[in-house]
VEXLOTOR-939688 format. One line per field, with one value per residue: residue number from 0; x, y, z of N, C-alpha, C in turn. Coordinates in steps of 0.001 Angstrom, whole numbers, plus 500000, padded with zeros to 6 digits. Last residue first. Layout:
<rs>
resi: NUM:... $
n_px: X:... $
n_py: Y:... $
n_pz: Z:... $
ca_px: X:... $
ca_py: Y:... $
ca_pz: Z:... $
c_px: X:... $
c_py: Y:... $
c_pz: Z:... $
</rs>
This chain:
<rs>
resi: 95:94:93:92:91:90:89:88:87:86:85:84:83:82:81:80:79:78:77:76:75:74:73:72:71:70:69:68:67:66:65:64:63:62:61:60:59:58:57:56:55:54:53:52:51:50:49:48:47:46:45:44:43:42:41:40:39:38:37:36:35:34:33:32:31:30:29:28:27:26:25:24:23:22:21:20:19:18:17:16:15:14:13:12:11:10:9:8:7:6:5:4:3:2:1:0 $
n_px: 527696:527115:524303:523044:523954:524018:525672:528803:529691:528787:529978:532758:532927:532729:533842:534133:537954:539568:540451:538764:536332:532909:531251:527991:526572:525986:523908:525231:525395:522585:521740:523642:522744:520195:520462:521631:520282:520540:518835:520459:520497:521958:522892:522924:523480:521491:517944:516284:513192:510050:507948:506613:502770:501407:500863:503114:501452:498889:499189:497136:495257:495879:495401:497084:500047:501415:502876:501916:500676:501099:499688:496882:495824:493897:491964:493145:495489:495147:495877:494050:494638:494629:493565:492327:493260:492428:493586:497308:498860:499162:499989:500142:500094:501955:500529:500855 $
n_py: 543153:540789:539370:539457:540409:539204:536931:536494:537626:539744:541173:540646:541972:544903:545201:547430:548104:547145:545832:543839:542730:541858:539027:537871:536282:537056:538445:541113:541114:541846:543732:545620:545822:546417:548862:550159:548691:548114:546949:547038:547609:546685:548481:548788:548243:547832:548482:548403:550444:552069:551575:552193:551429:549619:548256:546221:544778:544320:545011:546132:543578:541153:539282:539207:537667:536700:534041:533490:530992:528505:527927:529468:528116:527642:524775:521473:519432:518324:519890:522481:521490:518093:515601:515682:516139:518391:520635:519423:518052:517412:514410:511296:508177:505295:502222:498820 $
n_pz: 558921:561164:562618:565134:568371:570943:571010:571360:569238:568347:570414:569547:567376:567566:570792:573822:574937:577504:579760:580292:577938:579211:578322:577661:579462:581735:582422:582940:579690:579037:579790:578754:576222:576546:577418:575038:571955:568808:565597:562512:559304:556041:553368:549737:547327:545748:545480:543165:542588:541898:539222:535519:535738:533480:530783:530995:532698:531081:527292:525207:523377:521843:523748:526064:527427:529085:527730:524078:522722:520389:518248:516763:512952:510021:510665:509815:508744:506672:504290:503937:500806:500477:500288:497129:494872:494491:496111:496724:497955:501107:501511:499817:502041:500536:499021:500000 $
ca_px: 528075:527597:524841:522912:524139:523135:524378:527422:529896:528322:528594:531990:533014:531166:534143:533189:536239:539186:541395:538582:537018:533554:532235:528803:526325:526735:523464:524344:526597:523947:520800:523336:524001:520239:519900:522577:519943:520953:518883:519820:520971:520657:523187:522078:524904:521881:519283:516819:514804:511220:507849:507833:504255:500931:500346:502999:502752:499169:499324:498747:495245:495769:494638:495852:498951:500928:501815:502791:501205:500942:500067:497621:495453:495191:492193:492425:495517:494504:496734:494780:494245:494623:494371:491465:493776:491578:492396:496355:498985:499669:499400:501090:499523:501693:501543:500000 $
ca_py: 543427:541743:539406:538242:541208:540378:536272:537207:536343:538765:541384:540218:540513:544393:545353:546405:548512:547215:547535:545261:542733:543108:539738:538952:536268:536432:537084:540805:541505:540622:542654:545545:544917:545176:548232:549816:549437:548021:547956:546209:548119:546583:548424:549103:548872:546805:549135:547413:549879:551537:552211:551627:552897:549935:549557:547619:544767:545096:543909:546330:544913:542264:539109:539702:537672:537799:533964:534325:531962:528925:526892:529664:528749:527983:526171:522063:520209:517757:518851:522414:523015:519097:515788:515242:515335:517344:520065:519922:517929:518573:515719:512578:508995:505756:503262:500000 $
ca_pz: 557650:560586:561248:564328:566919:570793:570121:572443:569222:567226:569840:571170:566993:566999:569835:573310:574518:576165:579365:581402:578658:578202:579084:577251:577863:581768:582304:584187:580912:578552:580394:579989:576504:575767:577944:576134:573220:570095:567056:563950:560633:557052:554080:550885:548087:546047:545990:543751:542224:542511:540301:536367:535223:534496:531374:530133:532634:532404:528703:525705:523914:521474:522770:526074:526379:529418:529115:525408:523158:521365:518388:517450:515127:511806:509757:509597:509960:507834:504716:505514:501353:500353:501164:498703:495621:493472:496157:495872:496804:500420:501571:500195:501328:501705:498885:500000 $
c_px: 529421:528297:525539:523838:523859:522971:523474:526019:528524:528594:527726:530560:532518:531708:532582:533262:535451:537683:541261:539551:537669:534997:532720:529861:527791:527308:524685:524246:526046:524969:521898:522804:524177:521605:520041:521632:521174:521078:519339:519933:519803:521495:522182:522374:523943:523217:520575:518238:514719:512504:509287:508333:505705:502670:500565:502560:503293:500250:499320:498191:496615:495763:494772:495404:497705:500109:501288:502153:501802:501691:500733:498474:497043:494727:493765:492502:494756:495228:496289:495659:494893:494625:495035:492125:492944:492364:491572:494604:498087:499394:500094:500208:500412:501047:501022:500898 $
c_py: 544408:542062:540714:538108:539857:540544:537744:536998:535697:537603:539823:540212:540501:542590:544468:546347:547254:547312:547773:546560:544103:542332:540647:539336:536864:535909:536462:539108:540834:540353:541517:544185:544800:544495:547125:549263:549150:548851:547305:546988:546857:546907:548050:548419:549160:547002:548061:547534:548923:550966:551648:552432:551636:550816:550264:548840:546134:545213:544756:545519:544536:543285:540580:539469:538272:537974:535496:534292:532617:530433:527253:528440:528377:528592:526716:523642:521616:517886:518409:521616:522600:520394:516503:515252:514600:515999:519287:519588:518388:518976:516517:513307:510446:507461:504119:501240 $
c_pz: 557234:559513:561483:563300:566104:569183:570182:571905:570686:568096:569202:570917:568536:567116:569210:571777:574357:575831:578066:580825:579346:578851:578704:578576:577320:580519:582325:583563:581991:579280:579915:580799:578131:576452:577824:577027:574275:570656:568050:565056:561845:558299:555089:552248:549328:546905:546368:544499:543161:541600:541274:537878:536216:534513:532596:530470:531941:533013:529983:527054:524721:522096:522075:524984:525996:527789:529608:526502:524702:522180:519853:518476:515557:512468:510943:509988:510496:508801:505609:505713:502678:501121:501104:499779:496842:494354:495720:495985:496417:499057:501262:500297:501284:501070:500070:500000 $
</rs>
């Protein structure tokens, strides 16, 4: 049995669509409206993405106070309070 060719014309009978009947859209864009401008578009460009931005954490001398008294935190005695005692003291989570 010979195998069939589409495409060949409307006297053929496997013709015009080739039996893939009328077109359509095989698929589109996920913001897609059908023509009108997308809400992505419409809508205005608001902010940034500061990326040299710096996060702060509050400390109260109260805080290191209640640290000292627990026992958390030793200052030592012929030296300031440095941010690594902080960090290491569990007052400061992250320093940047």
């Amino acid at each position: 049995k010979k195998r069939r060719r589409w495409g060949r014309g409307s006297g053929s009978g496997r013709g015009k669509q080739s039996g893939f009947g009328h077109q359509k859209s095989r698929s589109t864009p996920r913001a897609f409206e059908g023509g009108q401008t997308p809400l992505y578009k419409r809508l205005p460009k608001i902010g940034f993405f500061n990326s040299s931005q710096k996060s702060f954490q509050i400390l109260n001398l109260s805080k290191i106070q209640e640290f000292i008294t627990m026992g958390r935190l030793i200052p030592p005695p012929d030296k300031m309070i440095t941010m690594r005692d902080l960090l290491y003291s569990g007052i400061v989570s992250q320093v940047n």
